[in-house]
MARTORFI-296280 format. One record per residue: residue number from 1; residue in three letters; chain; x negated, y negated, z of N, C-alpha, C in turn. Coordinates in steps of 0.05 Angstrom, whole numbers, padded with zeros to 5 digits, m for minus. Layout:
+-----+-----+---+--------+--------+--------+--------+--------+--------+--------+--------+--------+
:   k :   r : c :    n_X :    n_Y :    n_Z :   ca_X :   ca_Y :   ca_Z :    c_X :    c_Y :    c_Z :
+-----+-----+---+--------+--------+--------+--------+--------+--------+--------+--------+--------+
: NUM : Ala : A :      X :      Y :      Z :      X :      Y :      Z :      X :      Y :      Z :
...
+-----+-----+---+--------+--------+--------+--------+--------+--------+--------+--------+--------+
//
This chain:
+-----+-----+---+--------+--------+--------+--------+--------+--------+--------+--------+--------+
:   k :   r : c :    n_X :    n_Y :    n_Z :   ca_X :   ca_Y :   ca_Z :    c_X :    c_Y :    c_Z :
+-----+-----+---+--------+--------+--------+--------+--------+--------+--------+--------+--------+
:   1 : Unk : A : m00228 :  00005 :  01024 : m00212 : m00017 :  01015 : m00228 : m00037 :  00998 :
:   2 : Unk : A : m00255 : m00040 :  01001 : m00274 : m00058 :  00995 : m00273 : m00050 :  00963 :
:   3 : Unk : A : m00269 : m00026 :  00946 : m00278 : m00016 :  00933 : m00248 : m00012 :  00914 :
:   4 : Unk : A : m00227 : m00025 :  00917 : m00203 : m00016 :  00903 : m00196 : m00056 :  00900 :
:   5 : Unk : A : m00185 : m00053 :  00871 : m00181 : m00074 :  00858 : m00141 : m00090 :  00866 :
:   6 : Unk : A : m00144 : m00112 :  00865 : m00123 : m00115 :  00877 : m00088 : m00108 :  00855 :
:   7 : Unk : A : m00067 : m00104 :  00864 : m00049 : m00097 :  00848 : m00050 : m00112 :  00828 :
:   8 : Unk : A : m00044 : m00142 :  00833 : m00042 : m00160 :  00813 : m00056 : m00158 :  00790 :
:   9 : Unk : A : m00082 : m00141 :  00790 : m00102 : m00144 :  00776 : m00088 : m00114 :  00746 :
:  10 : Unk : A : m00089 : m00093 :  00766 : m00081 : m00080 :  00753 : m00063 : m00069 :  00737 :
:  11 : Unk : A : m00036 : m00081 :  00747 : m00010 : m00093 :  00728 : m00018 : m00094 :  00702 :
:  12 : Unk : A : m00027 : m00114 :  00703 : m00026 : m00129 :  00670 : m00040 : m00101 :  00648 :
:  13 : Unk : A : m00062 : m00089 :  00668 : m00079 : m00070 :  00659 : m00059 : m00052 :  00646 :
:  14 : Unk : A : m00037 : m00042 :  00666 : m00031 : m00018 :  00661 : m00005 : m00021 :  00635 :
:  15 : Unk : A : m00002 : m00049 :  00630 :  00020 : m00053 :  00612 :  00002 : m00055 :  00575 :
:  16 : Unk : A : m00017 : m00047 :  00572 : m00030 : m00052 :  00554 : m00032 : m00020 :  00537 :
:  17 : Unk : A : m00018 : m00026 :  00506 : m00023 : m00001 :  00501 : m00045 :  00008 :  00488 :
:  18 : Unk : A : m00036 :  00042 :  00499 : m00063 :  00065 :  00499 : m00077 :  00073 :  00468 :
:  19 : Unk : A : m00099 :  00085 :  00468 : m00102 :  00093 :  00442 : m00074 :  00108 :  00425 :
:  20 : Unk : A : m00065 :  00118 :  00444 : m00035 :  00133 :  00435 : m00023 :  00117 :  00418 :
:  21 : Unk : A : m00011 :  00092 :  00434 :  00000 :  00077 :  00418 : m00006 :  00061 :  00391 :
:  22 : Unk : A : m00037 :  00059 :  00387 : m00044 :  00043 :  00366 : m00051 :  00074 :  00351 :
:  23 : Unk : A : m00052 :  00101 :  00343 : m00060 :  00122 :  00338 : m00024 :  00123 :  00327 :
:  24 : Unk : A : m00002 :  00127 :  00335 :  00016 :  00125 :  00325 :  00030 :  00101 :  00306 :
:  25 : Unk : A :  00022 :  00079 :  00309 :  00022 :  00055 :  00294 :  00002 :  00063 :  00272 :
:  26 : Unk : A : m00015 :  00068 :  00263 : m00035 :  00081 :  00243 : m00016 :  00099 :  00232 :
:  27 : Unk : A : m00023 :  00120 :  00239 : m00005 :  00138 :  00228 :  00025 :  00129 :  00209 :
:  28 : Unk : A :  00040 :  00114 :  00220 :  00068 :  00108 :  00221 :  00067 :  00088 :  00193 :
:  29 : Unk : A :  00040 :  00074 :  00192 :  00034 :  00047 :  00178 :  00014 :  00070 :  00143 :
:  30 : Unk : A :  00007 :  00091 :  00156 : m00007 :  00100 :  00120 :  00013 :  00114 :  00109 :
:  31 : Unk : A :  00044 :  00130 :  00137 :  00061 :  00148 :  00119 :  00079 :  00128 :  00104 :
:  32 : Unk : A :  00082 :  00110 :  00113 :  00098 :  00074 :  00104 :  00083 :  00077 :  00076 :
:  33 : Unk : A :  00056 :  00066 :  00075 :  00042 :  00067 :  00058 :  00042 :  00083 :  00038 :
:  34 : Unk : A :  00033 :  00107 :  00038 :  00038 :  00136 :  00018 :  00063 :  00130 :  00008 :
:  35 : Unk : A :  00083 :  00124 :  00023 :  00116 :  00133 :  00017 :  00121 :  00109 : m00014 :
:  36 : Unk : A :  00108 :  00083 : m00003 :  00107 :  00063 : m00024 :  00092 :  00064 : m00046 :
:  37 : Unk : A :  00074 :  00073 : m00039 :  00051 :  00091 : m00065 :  00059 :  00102 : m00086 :
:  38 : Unk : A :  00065 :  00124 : m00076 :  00084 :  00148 : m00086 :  00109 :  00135 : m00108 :
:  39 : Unk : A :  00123 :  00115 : m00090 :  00150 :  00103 : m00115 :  00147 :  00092 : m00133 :
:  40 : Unk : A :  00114 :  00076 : m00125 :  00103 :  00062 : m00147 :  00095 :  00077 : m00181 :
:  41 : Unk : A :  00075 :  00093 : m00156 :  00056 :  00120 : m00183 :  00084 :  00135 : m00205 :
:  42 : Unk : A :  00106 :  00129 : m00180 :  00121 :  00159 : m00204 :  00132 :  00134 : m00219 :
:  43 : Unk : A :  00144 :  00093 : m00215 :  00153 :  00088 : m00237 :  00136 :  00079 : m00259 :
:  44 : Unk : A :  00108 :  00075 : m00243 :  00078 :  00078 : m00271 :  00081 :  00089 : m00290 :
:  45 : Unk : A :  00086 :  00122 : m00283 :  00083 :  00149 : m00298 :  00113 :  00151 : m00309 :
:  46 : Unk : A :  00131 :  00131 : m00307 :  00159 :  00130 : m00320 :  00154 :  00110 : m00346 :
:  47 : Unk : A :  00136 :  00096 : m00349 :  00135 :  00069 : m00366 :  00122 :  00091 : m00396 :
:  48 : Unk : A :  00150 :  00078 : m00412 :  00140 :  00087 : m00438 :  00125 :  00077 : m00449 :
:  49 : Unk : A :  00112 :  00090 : m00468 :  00087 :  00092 : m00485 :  00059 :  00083 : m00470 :
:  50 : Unk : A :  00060 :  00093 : m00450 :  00028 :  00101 : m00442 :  00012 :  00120 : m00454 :
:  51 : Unk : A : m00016 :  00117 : m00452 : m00028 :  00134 : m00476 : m00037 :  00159 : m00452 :
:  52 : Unk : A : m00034 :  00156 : m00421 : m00053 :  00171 : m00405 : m00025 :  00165 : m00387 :
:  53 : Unk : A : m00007 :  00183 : m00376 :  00006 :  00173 : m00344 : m00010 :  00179 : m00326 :
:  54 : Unk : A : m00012 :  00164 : m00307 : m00040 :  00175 : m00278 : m00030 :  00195 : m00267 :
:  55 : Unk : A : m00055 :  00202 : m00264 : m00050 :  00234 : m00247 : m00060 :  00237 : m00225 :
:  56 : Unk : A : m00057 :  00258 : m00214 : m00056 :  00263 : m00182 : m00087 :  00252 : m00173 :
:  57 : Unk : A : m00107 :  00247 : m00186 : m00139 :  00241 : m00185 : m00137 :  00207 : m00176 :
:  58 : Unk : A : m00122 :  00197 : m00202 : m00121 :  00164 : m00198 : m00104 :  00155 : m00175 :
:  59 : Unk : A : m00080 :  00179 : m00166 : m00071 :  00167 : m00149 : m00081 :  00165 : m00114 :
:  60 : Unk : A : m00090 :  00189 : m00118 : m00124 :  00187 : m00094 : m00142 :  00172 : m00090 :
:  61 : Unk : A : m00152 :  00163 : m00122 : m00169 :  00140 : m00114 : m00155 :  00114 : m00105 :
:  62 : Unk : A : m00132 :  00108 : m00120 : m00115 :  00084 : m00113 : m00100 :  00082 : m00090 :
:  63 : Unk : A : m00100 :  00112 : m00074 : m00093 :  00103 : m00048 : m00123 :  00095 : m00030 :
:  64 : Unk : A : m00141 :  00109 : m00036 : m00165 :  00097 : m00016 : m00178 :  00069 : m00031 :
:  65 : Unk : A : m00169 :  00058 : m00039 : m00170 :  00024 : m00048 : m00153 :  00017 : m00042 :
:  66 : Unk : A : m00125 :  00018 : m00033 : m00106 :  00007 : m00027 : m00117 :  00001 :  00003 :
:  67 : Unk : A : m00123 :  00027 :  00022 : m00131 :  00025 :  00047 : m00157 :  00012 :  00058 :
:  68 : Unk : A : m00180 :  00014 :  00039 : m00201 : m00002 :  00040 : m00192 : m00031 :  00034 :
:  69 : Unk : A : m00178 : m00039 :  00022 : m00165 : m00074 :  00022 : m00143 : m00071 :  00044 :
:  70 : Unk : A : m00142 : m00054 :  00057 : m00117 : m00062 :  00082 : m00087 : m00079 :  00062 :
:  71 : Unk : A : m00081 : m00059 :  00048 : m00063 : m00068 :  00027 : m00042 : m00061 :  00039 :
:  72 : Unk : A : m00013 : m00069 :  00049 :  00006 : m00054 :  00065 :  00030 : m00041 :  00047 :
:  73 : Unk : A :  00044 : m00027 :  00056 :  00062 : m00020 :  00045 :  00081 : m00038 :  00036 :
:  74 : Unk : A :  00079 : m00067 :  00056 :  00098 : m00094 :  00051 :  00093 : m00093 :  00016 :
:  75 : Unk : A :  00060 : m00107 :  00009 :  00060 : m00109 : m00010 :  00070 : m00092 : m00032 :
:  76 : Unk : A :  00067 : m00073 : m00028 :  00084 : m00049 : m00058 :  00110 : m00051 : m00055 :
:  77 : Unk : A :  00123 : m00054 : m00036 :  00152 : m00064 : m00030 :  00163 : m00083 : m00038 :
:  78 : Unk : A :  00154 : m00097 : m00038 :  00155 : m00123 : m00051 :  00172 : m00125 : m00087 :
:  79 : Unk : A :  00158 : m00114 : m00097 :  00168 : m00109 : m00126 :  00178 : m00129 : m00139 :
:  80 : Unk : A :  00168 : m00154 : m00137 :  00173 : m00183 : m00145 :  00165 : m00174 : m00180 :
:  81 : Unk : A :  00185 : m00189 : m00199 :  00183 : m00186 : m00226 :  00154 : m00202 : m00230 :
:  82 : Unk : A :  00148 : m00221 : m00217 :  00131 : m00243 : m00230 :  00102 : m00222 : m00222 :
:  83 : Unk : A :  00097 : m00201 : m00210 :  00084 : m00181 : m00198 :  00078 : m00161 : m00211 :
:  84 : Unk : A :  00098 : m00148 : m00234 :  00100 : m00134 : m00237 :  00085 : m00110 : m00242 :
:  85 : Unk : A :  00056 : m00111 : m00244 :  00045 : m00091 : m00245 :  00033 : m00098 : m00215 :
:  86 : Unk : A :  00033 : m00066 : m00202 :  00019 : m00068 : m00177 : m00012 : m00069 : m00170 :
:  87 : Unk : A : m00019 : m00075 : m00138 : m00046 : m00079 : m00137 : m00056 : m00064 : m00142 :
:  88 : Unk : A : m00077 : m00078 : m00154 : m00114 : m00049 : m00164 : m00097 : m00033 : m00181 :
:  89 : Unk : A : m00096 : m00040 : m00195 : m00071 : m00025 : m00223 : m00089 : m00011 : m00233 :
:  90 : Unk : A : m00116 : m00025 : m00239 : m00135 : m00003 : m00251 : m00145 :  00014 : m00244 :
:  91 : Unk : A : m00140 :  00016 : m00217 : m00152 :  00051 : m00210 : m00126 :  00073 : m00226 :
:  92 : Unk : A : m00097 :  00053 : m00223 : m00080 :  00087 : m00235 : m00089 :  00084 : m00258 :
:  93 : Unk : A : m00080 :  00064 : m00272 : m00080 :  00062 : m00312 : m00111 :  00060 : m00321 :
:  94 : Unk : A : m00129 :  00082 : m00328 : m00148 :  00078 : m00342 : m00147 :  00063 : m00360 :
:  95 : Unk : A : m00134 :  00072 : m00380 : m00139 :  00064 : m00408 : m00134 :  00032 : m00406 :
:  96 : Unk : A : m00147 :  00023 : m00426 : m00148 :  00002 : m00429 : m00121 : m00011 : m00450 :
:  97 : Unk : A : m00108 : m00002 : m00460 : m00087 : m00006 : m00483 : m00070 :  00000 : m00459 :
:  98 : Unk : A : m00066 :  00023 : m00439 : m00043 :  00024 : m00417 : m00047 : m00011 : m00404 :
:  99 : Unk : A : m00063 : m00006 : m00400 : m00070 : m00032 : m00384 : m00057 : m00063 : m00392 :
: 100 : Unk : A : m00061 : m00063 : m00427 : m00045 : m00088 : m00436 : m00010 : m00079 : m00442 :
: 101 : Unk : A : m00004 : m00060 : m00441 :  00021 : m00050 : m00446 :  00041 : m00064 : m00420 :
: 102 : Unk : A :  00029 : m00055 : m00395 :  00037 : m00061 : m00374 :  00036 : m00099 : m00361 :
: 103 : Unk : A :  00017 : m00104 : m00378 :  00015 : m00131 : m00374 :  00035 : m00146 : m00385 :
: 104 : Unk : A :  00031 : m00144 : m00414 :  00063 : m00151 : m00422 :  00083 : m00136 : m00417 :
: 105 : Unk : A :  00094 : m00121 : m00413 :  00123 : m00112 : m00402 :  00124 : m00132 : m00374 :
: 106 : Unk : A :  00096 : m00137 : m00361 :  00098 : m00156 : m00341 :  00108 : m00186 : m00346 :
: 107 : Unk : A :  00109 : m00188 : m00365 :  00104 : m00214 : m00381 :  00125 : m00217 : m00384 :
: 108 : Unk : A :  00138 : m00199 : m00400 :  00160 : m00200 : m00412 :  00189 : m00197 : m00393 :
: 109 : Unk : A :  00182 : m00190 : m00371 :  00205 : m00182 : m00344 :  00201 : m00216 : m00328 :
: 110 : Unk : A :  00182 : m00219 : m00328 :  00175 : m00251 : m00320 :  00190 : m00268 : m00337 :
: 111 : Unk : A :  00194 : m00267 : m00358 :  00213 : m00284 : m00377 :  00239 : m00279 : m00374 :
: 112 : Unk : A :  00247 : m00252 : m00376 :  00276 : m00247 : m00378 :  00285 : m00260 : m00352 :
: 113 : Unk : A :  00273 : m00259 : m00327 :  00283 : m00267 : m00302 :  00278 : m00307 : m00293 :
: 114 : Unk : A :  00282 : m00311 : m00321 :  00278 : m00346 : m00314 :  00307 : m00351 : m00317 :
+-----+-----+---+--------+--------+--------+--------+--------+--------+--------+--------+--------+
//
């Protein structure tokens, strides 16, 4: 008896969740993630007159920068006009002329929506 902890103690213990549960929360939180990725990259690769659409390479790298900044799926969700190009844009859009293309169409979606 000397050697066993009292109930009270262990309650609280046993209501605390397991690796399971934070291992499913992960999981649940990068397919969230990917899923928002994904809608982003394909309306990137929809924007006319890009000189390069990103490809399956940039979108690899721009998902492991998304996850190294703990970037959530909230944020790509989001899709606020004043936003309009998404985070770390420059890992999808190399080029540098994609790059100002997208800025103004950013620009310019920011105006239409005043």
């Amino acid at each position: 008896m000397a050697g066993r902890l009292p109930a009270s103690l262990l309650l609280p213990l046993h209501r605390l969740p397991g690796p399971c549960h934070a291992a499913t929360h992960r999981r649940r939180a990068l397919k969230d993630l990917v899923s928002e990725a994904l809608d982003v990259f394909f309306d990137v690769r929809k924007v006319p007159g890009l000189k390069k659409k990103p490809s399956t390479s940039e979108l690899v790298d721009w998902l492991k920068l998304l996850m190294a900044d703990n970037i959530g799926e909230a944020v790509l969700r989001e899709r606020d006009p004043t936003k309009a190009i998404p985070p770390l844009a420059g890992a999808l859009v190399k080029n540098e002329q994609d790059v100002h293309l997208l800025e103004r169409l950013a620009f310019m979606s920011r105006r239409g929506n005043r």
